[in-house]
N, C-alpha and C positions, 0 to 999 in steps of 0.2 A: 520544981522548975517552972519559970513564969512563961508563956507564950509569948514576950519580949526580948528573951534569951534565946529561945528554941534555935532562930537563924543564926544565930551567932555560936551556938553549941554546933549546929549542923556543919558550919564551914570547918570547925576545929577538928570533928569526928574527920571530914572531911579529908582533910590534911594528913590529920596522923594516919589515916587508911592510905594515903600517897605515900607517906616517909614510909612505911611500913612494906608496902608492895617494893618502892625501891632498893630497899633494903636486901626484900628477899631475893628481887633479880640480880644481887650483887652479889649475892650470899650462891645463891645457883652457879654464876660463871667465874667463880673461885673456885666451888666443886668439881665443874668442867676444868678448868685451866689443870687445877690439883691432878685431874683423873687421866689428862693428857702428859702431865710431868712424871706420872708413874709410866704411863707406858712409855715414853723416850726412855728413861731410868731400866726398865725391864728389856728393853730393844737394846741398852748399849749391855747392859750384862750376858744379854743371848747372844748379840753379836750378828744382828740380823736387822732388815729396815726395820722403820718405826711403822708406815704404813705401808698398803699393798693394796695395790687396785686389784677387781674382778679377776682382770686379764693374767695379770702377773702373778696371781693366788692361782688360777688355772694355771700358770705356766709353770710353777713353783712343782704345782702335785704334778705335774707331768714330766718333771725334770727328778722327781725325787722316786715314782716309780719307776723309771726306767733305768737309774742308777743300780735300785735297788735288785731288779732284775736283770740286769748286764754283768753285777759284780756275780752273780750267781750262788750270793753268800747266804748260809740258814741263817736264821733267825738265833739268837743265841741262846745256850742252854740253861742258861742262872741269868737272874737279872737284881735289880735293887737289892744287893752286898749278897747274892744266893736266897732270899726267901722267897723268890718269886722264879717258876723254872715250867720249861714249855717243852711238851712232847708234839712235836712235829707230828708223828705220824699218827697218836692216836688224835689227835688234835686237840692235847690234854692241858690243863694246866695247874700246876701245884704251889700250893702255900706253905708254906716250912715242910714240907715232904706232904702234906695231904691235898688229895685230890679236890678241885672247885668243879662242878658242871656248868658251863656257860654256853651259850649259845650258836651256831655258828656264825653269826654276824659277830657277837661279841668276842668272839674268838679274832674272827678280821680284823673288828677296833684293832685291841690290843698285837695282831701281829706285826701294823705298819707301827704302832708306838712302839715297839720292841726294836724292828727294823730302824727308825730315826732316833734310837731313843737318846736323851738331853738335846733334842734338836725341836722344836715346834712343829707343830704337824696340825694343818687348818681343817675348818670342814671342809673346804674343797677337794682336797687333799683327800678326805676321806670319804666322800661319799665318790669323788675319782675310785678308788681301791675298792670299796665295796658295789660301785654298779660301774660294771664297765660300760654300758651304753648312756649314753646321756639322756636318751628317749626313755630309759629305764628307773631315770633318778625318781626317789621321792622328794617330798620335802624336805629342805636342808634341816628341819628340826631334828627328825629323826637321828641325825648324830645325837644331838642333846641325851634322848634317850638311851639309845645303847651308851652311851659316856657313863649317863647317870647309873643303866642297871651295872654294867661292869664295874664302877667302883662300889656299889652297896656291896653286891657278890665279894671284892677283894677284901673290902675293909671289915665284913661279917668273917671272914676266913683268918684275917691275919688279927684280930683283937683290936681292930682299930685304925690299921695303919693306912695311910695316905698314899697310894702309888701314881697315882695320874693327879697331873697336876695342873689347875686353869691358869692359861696366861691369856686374861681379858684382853677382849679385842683380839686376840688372832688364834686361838686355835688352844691342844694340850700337847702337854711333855709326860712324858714317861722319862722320870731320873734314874738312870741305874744304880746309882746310891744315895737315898736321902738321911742325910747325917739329923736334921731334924728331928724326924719322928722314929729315924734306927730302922728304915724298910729299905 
């Protein structure tokens, strides 16, 4: 290449690095727009807003505890078609008839998902049920965790199978019967 070209190569390079950037910003807010169409699509099948402010996610866990503790009802004994089944009093929980040890926080998880279960259930929501003071909370990550160890825990127990289920952007479901994966 001759040093007579170089400026004229430069503005081309130049250019295609524009069309190219542009490109990819279009390519980016098709992914957003796509990732906002799933969750309207996921909200109209739950049957519940598409968003939810701070306040109203607080309000949400505090209107879902308090149902849950007014109706005075247990927790139920068989969940996802009977493979999944809970001893209240030991504070046990079993996989096709055998015993899992989990934790007692992850034992909480999974009591309010049992309590709401096919209903969405936020982190707020949850870290509401597991710290009752608000001076008390940790980081909201910490759900993340207990989420994450109780489904290794389920899915090591059951062969596989999926019981908690992510619905991005607001929180998990616990399905009482997922025809899917047969739990």
């Amino acid at each position: 290449m001759t040093t007579t070209n170089l400026p004229a190569r430069l503005v081309e390079i130049e250019s295609m690095l524009d069309r190219s950037r542009r490109r990819f910003e279009e390519g980016t807010k098709l992914v957003e727009e796509a990732h906002k169409l799933l969750a309207d699509v996921q909200q109209v099948i739950l049957g519940s807003p598409r968003s939810v402010s701070p306040e109203d996610s607080e309000e949400a866990a505090s209107r879902l505890l308090q149902s849950l503790k007014a109706s005075g009802s247990d927790m139920p004994e068989s969940l996802c078609g009977g493979r999944l089944s809970v001893d209240q009093v030991q504070r046990l929980i079993r996989i096709d008839g055998h015993p899992i040890g989990i934790t007692e926080m992850e034992y909480r998880v999974l009591e309010l998902l049992a309590f709401a279960r096919n209903n969405v259930v936020t982190r707020a929501m949850l870290l509401k049920h597991l710290y009752r003071r608000a001076d008390d909370q940790p980081q909201p990550k910490i759900i993340d965790v207990f989420i994450s160890k109780l489904r290794k825990k389920l899915r090591n127990a059951s062969g596989g199978a999926e019981f908690i289920e992510t619905i991005p952007q607001r929180g998990w479901i616990l399905r009482d019967i997922d025809e899917k994966s047969g739990a």
